[in-house]
N, C-alpha and C positions, 0 to 999 in steps of 0.2 A: 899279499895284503900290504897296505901302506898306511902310514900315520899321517894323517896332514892335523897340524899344530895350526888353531886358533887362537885369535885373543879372543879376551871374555871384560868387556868394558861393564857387561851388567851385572855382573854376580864377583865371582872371588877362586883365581887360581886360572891362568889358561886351560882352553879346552881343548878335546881331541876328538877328530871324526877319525873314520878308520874307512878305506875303499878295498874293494873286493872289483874285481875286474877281467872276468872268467868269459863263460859263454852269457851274462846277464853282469849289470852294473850295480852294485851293491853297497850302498853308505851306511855304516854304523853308527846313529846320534849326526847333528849337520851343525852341533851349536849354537848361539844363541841369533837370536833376529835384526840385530845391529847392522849398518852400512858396510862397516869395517870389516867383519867378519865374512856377511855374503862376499866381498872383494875377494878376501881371504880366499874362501874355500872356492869362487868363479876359480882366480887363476890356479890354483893348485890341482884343479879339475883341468884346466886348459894347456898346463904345462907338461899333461896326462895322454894330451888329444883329445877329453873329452868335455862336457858342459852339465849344469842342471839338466838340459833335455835328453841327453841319453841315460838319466837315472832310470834302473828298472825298481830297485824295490829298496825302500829306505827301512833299519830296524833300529826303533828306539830302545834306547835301557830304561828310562824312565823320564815321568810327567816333566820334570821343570825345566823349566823355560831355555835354559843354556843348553838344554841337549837337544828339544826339540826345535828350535825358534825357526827353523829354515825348514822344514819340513812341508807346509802347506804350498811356500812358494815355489819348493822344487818339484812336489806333486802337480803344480799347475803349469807346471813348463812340459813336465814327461810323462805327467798320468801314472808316475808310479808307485805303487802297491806301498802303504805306511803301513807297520805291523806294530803292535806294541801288547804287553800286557794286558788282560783283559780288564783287571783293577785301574788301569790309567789311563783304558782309551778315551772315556768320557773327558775326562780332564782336554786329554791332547786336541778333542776335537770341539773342545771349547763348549760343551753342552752345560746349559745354565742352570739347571736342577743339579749339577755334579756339584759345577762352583758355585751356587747358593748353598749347600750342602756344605761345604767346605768352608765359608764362611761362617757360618750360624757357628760348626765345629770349634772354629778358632777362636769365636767371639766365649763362648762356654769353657776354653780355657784361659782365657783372658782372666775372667773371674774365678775361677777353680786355680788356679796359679797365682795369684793375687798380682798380675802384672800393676801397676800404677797406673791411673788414666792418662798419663801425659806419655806414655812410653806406648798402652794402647791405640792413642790417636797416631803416632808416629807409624805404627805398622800398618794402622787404616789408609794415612795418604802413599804410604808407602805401596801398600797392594792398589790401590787408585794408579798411583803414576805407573804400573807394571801392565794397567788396561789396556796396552797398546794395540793398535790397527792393526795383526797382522794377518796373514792367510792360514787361516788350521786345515789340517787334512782331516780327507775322513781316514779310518781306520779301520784295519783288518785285526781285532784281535788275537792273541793266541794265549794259550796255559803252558805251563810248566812241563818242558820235556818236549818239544816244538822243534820241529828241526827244518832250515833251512840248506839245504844243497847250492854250492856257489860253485860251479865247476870240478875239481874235484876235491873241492873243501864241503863240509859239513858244518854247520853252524846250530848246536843244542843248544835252546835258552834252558836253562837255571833259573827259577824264580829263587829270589836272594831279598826278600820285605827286609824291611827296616828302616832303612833312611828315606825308600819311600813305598808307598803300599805295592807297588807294581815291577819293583825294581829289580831287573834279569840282567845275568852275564850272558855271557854266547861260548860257550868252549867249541873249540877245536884242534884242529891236527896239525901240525905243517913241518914238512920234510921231517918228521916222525919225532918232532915237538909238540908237546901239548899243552897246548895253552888257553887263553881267556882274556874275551875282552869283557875287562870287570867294572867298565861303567863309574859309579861313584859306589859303589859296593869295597870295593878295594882301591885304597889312593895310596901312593908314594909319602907324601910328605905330611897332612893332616889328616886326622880324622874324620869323616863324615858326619854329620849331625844327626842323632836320632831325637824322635820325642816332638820337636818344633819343625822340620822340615817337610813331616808331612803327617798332619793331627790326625788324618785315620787312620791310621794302623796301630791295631790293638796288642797289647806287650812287645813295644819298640825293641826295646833292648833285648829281649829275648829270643828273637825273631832274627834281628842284626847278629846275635853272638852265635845264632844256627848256621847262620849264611856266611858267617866269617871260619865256624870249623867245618863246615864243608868246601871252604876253598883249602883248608889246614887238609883235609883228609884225600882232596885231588889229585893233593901234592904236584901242583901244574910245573913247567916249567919256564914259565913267562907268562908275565899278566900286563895287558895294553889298558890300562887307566883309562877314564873320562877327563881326566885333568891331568896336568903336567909328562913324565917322562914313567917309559915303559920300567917295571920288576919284576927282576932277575929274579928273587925266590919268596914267591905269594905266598908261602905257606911261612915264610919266615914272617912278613908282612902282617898276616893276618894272626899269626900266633900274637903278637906284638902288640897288637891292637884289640884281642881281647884282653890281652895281661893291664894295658892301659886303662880299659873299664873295670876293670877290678883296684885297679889303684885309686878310681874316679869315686868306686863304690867307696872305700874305704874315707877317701873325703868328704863324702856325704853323710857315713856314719859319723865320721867325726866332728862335723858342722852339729850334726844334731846334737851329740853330746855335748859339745861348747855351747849352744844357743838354748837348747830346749824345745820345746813342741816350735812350728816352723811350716808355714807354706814354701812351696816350691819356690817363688819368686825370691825369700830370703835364704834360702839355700844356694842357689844361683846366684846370689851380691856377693855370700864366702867365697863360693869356687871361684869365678869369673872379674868381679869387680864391675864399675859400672860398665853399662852396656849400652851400647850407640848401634842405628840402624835395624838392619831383618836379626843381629844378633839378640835383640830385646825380644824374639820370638823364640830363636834358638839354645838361650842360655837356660830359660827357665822349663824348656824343650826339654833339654840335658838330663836336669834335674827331674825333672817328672818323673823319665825315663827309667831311671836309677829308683826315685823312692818307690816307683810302683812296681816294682821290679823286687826289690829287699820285702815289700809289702805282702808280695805274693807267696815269698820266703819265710816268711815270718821274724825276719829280721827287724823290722819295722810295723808302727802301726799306726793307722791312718783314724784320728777323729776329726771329723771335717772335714775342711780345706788342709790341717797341721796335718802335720806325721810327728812321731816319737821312737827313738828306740826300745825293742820290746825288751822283754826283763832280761837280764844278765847280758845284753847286748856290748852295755859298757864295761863292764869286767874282761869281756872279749877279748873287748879293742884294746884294754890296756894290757894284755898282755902276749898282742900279739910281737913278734922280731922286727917286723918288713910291715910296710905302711901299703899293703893291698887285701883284700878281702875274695877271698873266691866265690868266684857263682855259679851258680846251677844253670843250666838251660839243655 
């Protein structure tokens, strides 16, 4: 397998495809739709021997745009086989009941989140200028536990929800390593966004913190990212990253105790601070995430659009040591 490193001029963090190059040509994710990028990933394919037209079968980790953006055009050069999650394949092949759906979604928390209408219109022309021309494939979906054969590698998808409804790793073997390529499910350097990143998936956070101890309980030993540089120990990663959301919770109890009853959107102004660009989608994302999460627990209670902590919540918090709160999932 090989890493060819992308830039990523439309979103946040380079990207990584992954080739597989057996008795069949195999691209994991192709990045985003940009000039720069196709260049990118042409020569790195040409400096291989090969091209878009000897792609046999492309497998995405999930819907957005930075993983899939080259998929339709590389399908139209080689005819090959796009696989994806069966929750994202609508998305990926651009079918308008999916993103009508997905709209109405977002616009429902817009108002449910109390986002501001000037911060609203900003993510409107923002999904507008992202209408871009490009080629969608069709798709082959698959579920959970899916395995592709790459010469004498084996490729499981993992479905791993959260950050987006569809979103699978691929594990496999190699020279008697086991590994994963963990997509945006597991990243090196940030966290992935839940909550705003992809408004249908129901208990974000809970969903994310299953698929992060299940990469803890793999105990893989190398994980090839969707972004940035491969990790040497994912299960160290992912412990990490749930401890992070517990520290997150804890800031969110604590905004409530300082503030008082409280929509998402001003929960998201404590944590975050103001917010510019797809973040004004993602921060109050975040927060959703979190109080509907505490809410489920009974940590919190929801009238309205506010949430409140529930009784003796604040005595808790004041006497906990360590500024994290643990959760359930």
């Amino acid at each position: 397998m090989d890493r060819i490193p992308l830039s990523n001029s439309a979103f946040e963090g380079d990207n990584n495809a992954y080739l597989f190059d057996a008795d069949e040509v195999v691209l994991v994710d192709t990045g985003d739709w940009m000039a720069t990028t196709r260049e990118q990933l042409e020569a790195a394919l040409d400096d291989r021997g090969l091209s878009f037209a000897d792609v046999d079968r492309i497998l995405l980790t999930h819907w957005h745009h930075d993983h899939t953006g080259l998929a339709g055009e590389i399908q139209a050069e080689s005819g090959a086989e796009v696989h994806a999650h069966a929750a994202d394949a609508p998305l990926i092949e651009g079918d308008e009941d999916a993103w009508s759906a997905m709209r109405d979604r977002q616009e429902q928390y817009f108002e449910e989140w109390g986002i501001p209408e000037a911060g609203r219109e900003v993510l409107r022309q923002k999904a507008a200028s992202g209408d871009v021309d490009v080629a969608t494939p069709e798709v082959t979906p698959f579920e959970d536990g899916a395995t592709f054969p790459v010469g004498d590698t084996e490729l499981t998808a993992i479905h791993a929800s959260g950050h987006a409804a569809g979103l699978t790793v691929f594990a496999f073997e190699a020279d008697g390593s086991r590994e994963v390529l963990s997509g945006d499910a597991l990243l090196p350097v940030y966290t992935p966004n839940v909550g705003g990143a992809d408004v249908r998936v129901e208990g974000p956070l809970e969903r994310y913190l299953r698929a992060l101890q299940g990469i803890v309980d793999a105990d893989y030993d190398r994980a090839w990212p969707g972004h940035r540089d491969p990790i040497d120990d994912p299960a160290d990663r992912a412990g990490h990253i749930i401890h992070h959301h517990e520290e997150r919770a804890f800031r969110v109890l604590d905004a409530l105790d300082r503030l008082g009853p409280c929509d998402a959107w001003t929960v998201s102004a404590d944590l975050f601070g103001d917010l510019e660009g797809i973040h004004i989608l993602h921060g109050p994302g975040e927060s959703y995430a979190h109080l509907e999460h505490l809410e489920r627990a009974g940590t919190v209670v929801r009238e309205g659009d506010e949430y409140r902590l529930a009784d003796s919540v604040a005595e808790r918090l004041a006497d906990l040591e360590d500024e994290w709160w643990p959760l359930e999932y």
